[in-house]
PyMOL CGO cylinders between C-alpha atoms (Angstrom):
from pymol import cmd
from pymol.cgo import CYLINDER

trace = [
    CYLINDER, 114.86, 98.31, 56.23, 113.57, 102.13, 57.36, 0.3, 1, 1, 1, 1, 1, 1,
    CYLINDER, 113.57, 102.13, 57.36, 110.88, 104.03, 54.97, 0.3, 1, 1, 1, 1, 1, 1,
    CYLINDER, 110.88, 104.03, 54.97, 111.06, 107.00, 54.55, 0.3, 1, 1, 1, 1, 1, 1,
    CYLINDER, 111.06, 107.00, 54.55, 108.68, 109.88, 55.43, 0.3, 1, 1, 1, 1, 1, 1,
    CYLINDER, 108.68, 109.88, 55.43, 107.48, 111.41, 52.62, 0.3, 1, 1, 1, 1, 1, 1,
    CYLINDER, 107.48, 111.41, 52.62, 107.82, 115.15, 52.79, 0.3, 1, 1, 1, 1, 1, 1,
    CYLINDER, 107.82, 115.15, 52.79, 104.75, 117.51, 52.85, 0.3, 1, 1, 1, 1, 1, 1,
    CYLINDER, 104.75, 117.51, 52.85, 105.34, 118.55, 49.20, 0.3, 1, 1, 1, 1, 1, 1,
    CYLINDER, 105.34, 118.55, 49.20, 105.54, 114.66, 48.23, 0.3, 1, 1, 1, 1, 1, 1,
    CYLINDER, 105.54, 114.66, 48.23, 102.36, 114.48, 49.88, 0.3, 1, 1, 1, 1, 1, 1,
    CYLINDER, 102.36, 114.48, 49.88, 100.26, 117.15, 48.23, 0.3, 1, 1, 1, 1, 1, 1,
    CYLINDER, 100.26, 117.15, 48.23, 101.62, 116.72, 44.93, 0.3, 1, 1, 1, 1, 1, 1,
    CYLINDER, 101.62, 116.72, 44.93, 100.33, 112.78, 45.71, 0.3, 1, 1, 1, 1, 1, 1,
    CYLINDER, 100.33, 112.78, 45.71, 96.46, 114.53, 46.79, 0.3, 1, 1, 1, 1, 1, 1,
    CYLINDER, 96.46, 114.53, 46.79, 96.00, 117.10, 44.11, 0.3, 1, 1, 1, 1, 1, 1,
    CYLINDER, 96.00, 117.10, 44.11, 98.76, 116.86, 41.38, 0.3, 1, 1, 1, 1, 1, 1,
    CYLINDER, 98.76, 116.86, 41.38, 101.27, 119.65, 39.95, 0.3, 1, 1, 1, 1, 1, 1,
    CYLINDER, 101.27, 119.65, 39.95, 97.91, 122.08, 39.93, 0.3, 1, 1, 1, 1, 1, 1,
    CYLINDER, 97.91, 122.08, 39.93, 95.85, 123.32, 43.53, 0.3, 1, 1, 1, 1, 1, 1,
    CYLINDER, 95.85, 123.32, 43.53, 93.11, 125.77, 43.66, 0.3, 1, 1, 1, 1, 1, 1,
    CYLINDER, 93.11, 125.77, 43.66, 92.97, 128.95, 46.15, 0.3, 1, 1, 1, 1, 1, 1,
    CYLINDER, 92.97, 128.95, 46.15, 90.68, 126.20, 48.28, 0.3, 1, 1, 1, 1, 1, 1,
    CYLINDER, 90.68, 126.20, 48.28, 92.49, 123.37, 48.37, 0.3, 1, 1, 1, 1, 1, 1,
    CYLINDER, 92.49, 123.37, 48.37, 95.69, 124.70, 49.50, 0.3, 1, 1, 1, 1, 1, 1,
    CYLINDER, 95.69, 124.70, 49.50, 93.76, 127.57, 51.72, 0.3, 1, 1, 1, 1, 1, 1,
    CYLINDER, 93.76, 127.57, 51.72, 92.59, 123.92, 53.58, 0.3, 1, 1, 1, 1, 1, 1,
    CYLINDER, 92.59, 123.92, 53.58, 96.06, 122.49, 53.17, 0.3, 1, 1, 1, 1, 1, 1,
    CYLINDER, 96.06, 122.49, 53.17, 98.01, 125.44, 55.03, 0.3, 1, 1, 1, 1, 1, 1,
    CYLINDER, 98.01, 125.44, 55.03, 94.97, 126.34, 57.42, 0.3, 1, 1, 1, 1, 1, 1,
    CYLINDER, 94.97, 126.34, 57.42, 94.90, 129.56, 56.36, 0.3, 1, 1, 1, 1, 1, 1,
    CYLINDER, 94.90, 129.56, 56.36, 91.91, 131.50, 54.28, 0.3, 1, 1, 1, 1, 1, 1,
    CYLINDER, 91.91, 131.50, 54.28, 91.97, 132.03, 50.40, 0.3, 1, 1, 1, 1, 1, 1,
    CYLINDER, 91.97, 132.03, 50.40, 91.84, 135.32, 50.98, 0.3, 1, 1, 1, 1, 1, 1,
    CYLINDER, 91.84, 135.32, 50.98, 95.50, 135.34, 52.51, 0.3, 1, 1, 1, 1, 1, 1,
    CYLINDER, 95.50, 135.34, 52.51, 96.87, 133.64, 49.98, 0.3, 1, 1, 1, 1, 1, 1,
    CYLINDER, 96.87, 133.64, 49.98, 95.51, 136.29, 46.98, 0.3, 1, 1, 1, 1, 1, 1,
    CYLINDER, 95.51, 136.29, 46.98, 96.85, 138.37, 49.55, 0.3, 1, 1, 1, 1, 1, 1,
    CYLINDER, 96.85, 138.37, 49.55, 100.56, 136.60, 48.55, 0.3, 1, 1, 1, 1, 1, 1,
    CYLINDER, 100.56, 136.60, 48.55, 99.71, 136.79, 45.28, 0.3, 1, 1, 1, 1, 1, 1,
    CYLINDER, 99.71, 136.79, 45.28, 98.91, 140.41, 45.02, 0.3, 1, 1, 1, 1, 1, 1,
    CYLINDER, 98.91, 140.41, 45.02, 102.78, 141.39, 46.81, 0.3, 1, 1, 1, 1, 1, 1,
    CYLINDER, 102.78, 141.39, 46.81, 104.35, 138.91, 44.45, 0.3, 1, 1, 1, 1, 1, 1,
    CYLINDER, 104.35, 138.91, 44.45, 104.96, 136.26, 47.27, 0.3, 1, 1, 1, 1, 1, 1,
    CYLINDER, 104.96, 136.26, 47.27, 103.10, 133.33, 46.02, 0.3, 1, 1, 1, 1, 1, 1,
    CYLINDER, 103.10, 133.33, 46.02, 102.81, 132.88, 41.75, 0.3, 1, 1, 1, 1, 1, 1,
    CYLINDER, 102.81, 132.88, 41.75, 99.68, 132.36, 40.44, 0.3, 1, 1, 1, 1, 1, 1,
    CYLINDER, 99.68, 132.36, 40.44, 98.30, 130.92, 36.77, 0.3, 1, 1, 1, 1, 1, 1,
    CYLINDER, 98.30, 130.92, 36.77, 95.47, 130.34, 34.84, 0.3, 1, 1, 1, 1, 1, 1,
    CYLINDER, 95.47, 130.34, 34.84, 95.15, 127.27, 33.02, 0.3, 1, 1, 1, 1, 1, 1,
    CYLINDER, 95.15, 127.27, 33.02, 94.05, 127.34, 29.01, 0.3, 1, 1, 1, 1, 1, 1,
    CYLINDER, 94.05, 127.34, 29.01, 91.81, 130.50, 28.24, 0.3, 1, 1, 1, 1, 1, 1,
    CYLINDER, 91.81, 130.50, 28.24, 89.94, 130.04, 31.49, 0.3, 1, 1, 1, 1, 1, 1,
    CYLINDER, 89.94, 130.04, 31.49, 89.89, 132.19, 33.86, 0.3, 1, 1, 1, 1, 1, 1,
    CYLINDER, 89.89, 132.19, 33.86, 90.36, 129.94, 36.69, 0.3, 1, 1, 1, 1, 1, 1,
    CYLINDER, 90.36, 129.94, 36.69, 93.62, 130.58, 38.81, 0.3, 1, 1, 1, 1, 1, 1,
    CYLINDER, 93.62, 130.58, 38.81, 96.02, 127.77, 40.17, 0.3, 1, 1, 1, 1, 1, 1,
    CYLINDER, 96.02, 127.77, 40.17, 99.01, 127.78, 42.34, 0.3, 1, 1, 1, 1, 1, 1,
    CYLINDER, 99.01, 127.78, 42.34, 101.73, 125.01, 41.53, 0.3, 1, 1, 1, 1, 1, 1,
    CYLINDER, 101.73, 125.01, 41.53, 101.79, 122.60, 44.33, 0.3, 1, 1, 1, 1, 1, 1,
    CYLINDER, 101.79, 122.60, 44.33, 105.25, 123.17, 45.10, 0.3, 1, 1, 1, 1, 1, 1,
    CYLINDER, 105.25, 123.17, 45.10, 104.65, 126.99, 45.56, 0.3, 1, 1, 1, 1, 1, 1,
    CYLINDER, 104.65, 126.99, 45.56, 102.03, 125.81, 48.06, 0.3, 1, 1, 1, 1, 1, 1,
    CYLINDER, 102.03, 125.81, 48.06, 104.25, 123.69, 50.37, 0.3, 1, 1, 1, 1, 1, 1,
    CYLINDER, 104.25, 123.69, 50.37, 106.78, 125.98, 50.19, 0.3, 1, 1, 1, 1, 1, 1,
    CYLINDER, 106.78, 125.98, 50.19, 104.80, 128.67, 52.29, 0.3, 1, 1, 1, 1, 1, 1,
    CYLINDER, 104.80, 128.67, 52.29, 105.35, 125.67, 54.53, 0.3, 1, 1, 1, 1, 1, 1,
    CYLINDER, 105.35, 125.67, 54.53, 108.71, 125.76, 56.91, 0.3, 1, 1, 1, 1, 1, 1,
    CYLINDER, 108.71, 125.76, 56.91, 110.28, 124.24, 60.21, 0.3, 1, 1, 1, 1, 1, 1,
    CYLINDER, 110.28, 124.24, 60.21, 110.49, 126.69, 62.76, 0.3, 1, 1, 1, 1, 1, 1,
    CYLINDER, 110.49, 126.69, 62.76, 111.25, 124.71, 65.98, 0.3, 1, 1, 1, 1, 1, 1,
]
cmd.load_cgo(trace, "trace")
């Protein structure tokens, strides 16, 4: 029987959940925090704090959807 490959969402929502941090998925797409607030700021990547913190999250799924095939 073939397994399948889990996609790359599959496999960050398996690391760190439905919530990431600026960090985690700066180290996950190779790519500084900074850029991604950069996203943020023009509306291309949500961001949302969690409770009356004021900690900032991106949904996983946002995350890996920066993430596409190009060849």
């Amino acid at each position: 029987m073939k397994t399948r490959t889990p996609t790359f969402a599959e496999e960050l929502a398996d690391e760190y959940g439905r919530w990431m941090t600026y960090a985690q998925a700066a180290k996950e797409l190779n790519c500084s925090a900074r850029h991604l607030r950069h996203l943020t700021e023009r509306g291309q990547l949500a961001c949302w704090t969690i409770g009356d913190t004021q900690a900032l999250r991106l949904k996983t799924a946002d995350v890996a959807a920066l993430m596409r095939r190009v060849a």
